[in-house]
C-alpha positions in Angstrom: -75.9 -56.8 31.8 -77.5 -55.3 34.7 -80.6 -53.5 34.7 -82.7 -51.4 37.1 -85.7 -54.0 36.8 -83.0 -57.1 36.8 -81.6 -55.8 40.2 -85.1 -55.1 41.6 -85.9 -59.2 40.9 -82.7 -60.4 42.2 -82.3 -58.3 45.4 -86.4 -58.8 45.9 -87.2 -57.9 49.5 -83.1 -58.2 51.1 -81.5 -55.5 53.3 -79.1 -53.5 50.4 -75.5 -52.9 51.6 -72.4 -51.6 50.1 -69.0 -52.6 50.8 -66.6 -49.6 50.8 -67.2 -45.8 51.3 -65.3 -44.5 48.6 -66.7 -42.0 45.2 -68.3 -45.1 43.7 -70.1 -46.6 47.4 -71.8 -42.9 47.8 -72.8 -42.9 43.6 -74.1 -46.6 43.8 -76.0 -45.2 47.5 -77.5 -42.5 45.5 -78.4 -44.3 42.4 -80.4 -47.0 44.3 -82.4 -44.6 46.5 -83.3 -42.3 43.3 -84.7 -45.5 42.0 -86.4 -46.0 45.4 -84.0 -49.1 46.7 -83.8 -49.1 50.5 -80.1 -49.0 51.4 -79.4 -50.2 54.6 -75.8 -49.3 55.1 -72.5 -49.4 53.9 -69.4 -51.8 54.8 -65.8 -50.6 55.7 -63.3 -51.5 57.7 -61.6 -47.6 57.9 -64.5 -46.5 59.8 -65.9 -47.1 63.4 -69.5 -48.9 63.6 -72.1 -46.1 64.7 -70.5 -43.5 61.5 -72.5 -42.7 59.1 -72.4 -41.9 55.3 -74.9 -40.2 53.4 -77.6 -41.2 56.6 -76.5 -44.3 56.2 -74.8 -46.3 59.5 -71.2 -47.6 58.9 -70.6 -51.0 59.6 -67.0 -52.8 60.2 -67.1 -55.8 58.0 -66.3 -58.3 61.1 -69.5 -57.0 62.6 -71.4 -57.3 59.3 -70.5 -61.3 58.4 -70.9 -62.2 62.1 -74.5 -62.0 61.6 -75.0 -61.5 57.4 -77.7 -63.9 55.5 -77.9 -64.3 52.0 -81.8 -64.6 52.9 -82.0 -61.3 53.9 -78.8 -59.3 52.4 -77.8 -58.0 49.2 -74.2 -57.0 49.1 -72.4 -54.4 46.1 -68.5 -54.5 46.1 -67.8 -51.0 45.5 -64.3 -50.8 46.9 -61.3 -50.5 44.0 -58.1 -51.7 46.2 -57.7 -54.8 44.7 -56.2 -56.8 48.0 -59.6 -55.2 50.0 -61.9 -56.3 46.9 -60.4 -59.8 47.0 -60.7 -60.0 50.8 -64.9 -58.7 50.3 -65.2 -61.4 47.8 -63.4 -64.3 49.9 -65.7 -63.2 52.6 -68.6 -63.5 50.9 -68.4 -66.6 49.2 -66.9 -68.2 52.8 -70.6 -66.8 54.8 -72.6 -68.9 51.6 -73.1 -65.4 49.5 -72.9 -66.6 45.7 -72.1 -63.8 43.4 -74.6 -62.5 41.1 -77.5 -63.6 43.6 -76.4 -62.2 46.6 -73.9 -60.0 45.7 -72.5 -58.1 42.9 -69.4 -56.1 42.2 -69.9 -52.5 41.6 -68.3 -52.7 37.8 -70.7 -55.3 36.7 -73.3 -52.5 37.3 -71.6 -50.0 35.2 -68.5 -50.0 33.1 -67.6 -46.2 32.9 -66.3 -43.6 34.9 -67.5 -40.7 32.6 -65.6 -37.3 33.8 -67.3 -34.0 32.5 -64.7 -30.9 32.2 -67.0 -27.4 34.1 -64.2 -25.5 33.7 -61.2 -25.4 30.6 -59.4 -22.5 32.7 -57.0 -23.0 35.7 -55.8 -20.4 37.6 -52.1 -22.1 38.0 -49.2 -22.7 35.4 -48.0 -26.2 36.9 -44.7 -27.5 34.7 -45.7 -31.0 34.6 -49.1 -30.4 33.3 -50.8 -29.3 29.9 -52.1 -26.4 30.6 -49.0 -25.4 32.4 -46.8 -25.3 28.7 -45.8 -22.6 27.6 -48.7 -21.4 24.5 -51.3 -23.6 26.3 -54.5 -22.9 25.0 -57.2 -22.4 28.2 -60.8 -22.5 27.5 -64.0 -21.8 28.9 -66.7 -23.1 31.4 -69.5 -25.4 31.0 -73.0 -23.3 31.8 -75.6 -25.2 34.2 -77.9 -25.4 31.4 -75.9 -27.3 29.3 -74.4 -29.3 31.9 -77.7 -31.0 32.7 -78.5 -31.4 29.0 -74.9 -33.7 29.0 -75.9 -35.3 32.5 -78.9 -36.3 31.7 -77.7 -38.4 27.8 -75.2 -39.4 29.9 -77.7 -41.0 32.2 -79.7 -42.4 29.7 -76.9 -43.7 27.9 -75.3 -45.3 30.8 -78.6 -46.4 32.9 -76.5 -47.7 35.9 -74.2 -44.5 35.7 -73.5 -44.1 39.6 -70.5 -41.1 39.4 -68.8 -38.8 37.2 -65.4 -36.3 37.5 -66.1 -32.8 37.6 -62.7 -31.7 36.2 -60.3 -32.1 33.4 -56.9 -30.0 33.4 -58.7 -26.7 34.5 -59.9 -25.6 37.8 -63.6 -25.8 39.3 -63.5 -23.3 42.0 -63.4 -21.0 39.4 -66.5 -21.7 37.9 -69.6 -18.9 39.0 -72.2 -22.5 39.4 -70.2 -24.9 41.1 -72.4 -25.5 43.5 -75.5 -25.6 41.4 -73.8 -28.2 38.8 -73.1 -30.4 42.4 -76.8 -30.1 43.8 -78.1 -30.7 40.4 -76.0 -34.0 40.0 -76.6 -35.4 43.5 -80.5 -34.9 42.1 -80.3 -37.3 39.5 -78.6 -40.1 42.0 -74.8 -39.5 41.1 -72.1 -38.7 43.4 -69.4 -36.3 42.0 -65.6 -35.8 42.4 -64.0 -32.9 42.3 -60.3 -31.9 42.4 -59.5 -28.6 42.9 -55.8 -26.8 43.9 -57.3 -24.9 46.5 -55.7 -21.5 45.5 -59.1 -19.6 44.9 -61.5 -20.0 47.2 -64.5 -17.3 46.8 -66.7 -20.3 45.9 -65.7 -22.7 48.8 -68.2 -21.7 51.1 -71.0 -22.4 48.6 -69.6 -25.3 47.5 -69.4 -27.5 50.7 -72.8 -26.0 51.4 -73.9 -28.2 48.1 -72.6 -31.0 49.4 -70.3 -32.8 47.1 -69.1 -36.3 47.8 -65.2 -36.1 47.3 -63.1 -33.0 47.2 -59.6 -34.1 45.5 -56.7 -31.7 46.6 -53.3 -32.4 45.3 -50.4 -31.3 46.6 -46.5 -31.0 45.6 -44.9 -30.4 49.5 -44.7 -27.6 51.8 -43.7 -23.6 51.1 -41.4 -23.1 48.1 -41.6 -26.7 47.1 -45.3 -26.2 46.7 -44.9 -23.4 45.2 -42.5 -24.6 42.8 -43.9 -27.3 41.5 -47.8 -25.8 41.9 -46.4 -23.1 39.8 -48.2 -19.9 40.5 -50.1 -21.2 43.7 -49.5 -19.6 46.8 -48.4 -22.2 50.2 -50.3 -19.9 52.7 -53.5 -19.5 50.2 -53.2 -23.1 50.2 -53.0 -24.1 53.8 -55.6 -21.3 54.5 -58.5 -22.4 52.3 -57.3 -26.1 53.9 -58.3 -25.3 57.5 -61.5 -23.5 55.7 -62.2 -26.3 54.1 -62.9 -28.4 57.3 -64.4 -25.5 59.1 -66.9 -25.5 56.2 -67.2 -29.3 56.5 -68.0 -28.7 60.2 -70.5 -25.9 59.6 -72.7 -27.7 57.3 -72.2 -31.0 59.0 -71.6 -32.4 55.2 -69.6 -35.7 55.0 -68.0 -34.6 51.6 -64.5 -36.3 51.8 -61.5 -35.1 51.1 -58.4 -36.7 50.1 -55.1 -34.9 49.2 -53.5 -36.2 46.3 -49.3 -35.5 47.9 -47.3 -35.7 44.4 -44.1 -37.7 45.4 -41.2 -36.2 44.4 -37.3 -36.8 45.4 -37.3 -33.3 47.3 -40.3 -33.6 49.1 -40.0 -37.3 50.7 -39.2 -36.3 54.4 -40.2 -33.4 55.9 -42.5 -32.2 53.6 -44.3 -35.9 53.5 -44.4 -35.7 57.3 -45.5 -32.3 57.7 -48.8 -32.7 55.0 -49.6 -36.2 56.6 -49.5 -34.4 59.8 -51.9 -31.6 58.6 -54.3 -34.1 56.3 -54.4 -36.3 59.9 -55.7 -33.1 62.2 -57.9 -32.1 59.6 -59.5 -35.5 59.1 -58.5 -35.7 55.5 -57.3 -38.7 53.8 -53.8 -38.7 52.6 -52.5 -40.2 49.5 -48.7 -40.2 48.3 -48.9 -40.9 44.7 -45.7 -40.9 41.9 -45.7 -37.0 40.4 -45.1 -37.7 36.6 -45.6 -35.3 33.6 -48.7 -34.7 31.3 -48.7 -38.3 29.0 -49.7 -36.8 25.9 -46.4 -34.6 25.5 -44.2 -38.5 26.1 -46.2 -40.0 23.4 -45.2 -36.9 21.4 -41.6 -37.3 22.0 -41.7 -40.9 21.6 -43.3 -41.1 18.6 -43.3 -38.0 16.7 -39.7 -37.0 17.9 -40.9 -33.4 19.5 -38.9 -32.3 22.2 -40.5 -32.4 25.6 -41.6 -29.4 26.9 -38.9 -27.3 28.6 -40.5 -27.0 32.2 -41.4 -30.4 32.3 -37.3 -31.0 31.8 -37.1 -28.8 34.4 -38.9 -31.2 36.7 -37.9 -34.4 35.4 -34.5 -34.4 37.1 -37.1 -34.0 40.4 -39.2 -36.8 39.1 -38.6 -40.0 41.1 -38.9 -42.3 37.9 -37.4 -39.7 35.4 -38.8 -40.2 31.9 -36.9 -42.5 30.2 -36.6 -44.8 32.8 -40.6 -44.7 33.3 -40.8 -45.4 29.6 -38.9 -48.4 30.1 -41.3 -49.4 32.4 -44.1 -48.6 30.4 -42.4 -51.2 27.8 -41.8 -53.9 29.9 -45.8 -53.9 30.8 -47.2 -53.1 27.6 -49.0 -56.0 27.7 -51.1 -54.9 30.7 -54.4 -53.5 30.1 -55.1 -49.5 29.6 -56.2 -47.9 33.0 -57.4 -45.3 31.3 -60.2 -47.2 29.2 -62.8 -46.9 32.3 -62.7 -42.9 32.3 -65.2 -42.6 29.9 -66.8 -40.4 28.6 -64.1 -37.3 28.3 -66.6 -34.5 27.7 -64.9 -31.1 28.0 -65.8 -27.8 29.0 -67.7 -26.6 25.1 -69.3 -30.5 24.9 -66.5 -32.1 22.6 -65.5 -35.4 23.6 -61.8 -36.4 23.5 -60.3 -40.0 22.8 -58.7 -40.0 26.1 -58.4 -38.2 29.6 -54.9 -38.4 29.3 -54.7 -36.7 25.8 -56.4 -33.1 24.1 -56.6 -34.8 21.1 -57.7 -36.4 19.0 -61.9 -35.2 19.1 -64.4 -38.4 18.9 -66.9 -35.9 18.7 -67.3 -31.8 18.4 -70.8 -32.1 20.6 -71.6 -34.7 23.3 -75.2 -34.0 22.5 -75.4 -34.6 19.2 -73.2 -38.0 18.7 -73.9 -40.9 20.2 -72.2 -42.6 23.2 -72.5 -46.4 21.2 -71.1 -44.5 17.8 -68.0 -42.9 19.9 -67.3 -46.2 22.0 -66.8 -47.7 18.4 -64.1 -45.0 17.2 -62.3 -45.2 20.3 -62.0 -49.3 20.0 -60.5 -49.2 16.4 -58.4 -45.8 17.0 -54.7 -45.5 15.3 -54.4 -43.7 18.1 -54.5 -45.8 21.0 -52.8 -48.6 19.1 -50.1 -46.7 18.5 -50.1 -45.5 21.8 -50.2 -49.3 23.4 -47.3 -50.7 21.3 -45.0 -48.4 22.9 -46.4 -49.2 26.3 -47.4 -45.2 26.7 -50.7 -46.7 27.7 -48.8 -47.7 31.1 -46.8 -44.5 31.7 -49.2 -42.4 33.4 -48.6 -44.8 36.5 -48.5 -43.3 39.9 -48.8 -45.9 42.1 -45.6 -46.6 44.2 -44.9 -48.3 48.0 -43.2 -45.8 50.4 -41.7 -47.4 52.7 -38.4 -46.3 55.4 -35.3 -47.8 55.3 -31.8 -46.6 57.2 -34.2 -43.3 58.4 -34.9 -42.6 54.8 -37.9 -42.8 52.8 -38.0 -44.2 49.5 -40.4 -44.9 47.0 -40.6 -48.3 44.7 -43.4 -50.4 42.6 
């Protein structure tokens, strides 16, 4: 296992780079200069050489390997895309860099994506999520104090902790000390996500100003398809605090990122999909099309305690691309694959209890981050009924939201 001293012998006088500008390439560049590492740059091929990140010039990797020593670089694999991780690795290997002496991947240094819930209220009433249900039970926020108490066990608990999630189900734009919870974890040498749906915006200003390092923005389509699935959220409110988003951006010169999250539905494949690609493009935002699905827990509820799904998440199952049962069918057929979900964690929510899963309210590992211990919690969450259950009916594999989107005969269709 990796340590702060074992990197500092290893890496020894080299040039520190890091493949892939992504959440976990700006938490690994902030961990390693709070621990006084120089960084000397980052690695991607989606960027132009010159950019920067974080102060840090962009290089393409064709530019970097023309020249790249193991003698005198030190390269992290931070990028996630498999087929672009497996391309890094090739590369290295094929210019004489031998892993674990000149270069590492990313999850060697840390195992866990923790996510700590700020706020347990959201101003919207989605159908396909939790806190959308009818009865849903909101909560509260997180105060500043108490975040950095959970930050910093967090940090000490996982030394080589590089990011975390700033959200759950509920919305951060509604919480008072956004920005100070951002400018006190970019402090401590993490980088922080944040996905907000954009409806409120009386903290935007402040927030950009703090400087986070991703903004997630999902989105359902365009007008009344937004607004149908984005139940409660307003298109125009939307679009609005879109465009202020990147004025922001440019007014603070900040390189947050910000990708929207565009829920792929069957009503919202063509114009729709070309209008919000359109808009993410002249904004400079990254745009993702991801498989909408419904909240997890409520399937493993119908699955295996025979309660009936939700009503509004019926609703919008006959709008779901891979309706339920023929997801769950999927889910079966790769039971056998591992549990995505095993990496988010720590789940600490909004009044410090931590929850066996991020795709699940319940069951509790723990009432208070703070007093429990993150070795004691890892322990009940690898023996849980819970999650065995959950595996042998392949529910651990529902939740997936990957698809290819691809045209064919003028139309655009989604598949795995």
């Amino acid at each position: 296992m990796w340590t702060i001293e074992s990197l500092r012998e290893t890496i020894s006088s080299r040039k520190v780079y890091i493949y892939g500008v992504n959440l976990e390439g700006n938490g690994i560049c902030r961990l390693f200069s709070y621990h006084n590492f120089s960084v000397a740059g980052f690695v991607d091929s989606r960027r132009f050489d010159g950019d920067k990140k974080l102060g840090k010039p962009i290089i393409h990797p064709d530019t970097f390997f023309s020249s790249a020593d193991p003698k005198n670089d030190f390269l992290i694999i931070g990028t996630k895309h498999r087929e672009t991780k497996a391309l890094a690795i090739g590369k290295c290997t094929s210019h004489l860099f031998q892993r674990d002496k000149d270069f590492i991947i990313s999850t060697e240094l840390c195992e866990y994506l923790p996510t700590i819930e700020i706020s347990g209220i959201c101003n919207l009433r989605c159908i396909s999520c939790n806190l959308g249900v009818e009865g849903a039970q909101h909560g509260g926020f997180m105060e500043s104090g108490v975040y950095l108490k959970v930050l910093e066990k967090m940090i000490k608990e996982i030394p080589l902790m590089n990011s975390v999630c700033l959200y759950l189900w509920g919305e951060p734009l509604l919480h008072p000390e956004l920005s100070e919870i951002v400018k006190v974890t970019s402090a401590h040498g993490i980088a922080c996500d944040i996905s907000t749906n954009l409806n409120p915006g009386r903290y935007l200003e402040k927030l950009i100003e703090a400087r986070p390092d991703m903004i997630t923005v999902p989105c359902s389509g365009i007008g009344q398809n937004y607004e149908m699935t984005h139940t409660k959220g307003k298109w125009e409110t939307f679009k609005e605090n879109l465009n202020r988003l990147r004025f922001y951006i440019d007014k603070f010169n900040s390189d947050t990122a910000v990708r929207i999250i565009y829920h792929l539905y069957k009503h919202n494949l063509e114009e729709d999909y070309d209008r919000m690609e359109s808009i993410a493009k002249e904004l400079g935002f990254f745009f993702f099309p991801l498989v909408a699905n419904i909240f997890p827990e409520k399937v493993f509820n119908y699955v295996v305690k025979k309660e009936a799904i939700p009503e509004g998440m019926r609703q919008i199952n006959e709008r779901l691309i891979f309706p339920v049962e023929e997801q769950l069918a999927y889910s079966i057929e790769n039971k056998h694959r591992f549990c995505p979900n095993m990496k988010a964690f720590p789940t600490v929510r909004w009044d410090k209890s931590v929850i066996l899963c991020c795709n699940r309210e319940g069951p509790k590992l723990s009432e208070d981050y703070l007093e429990t211990s993150l070795a004691s919690m890892a322990q009940q969450r690898k023996n849980h009924e819970t999650c065995a259950v959950c595996k042998s009916h392949g529910i651990h594999r529902f939740f997936d939201v990957n698809g290819k989107v691809s045209v064919v005969d003028g139309k655009r269709i989604v598949t795995r």
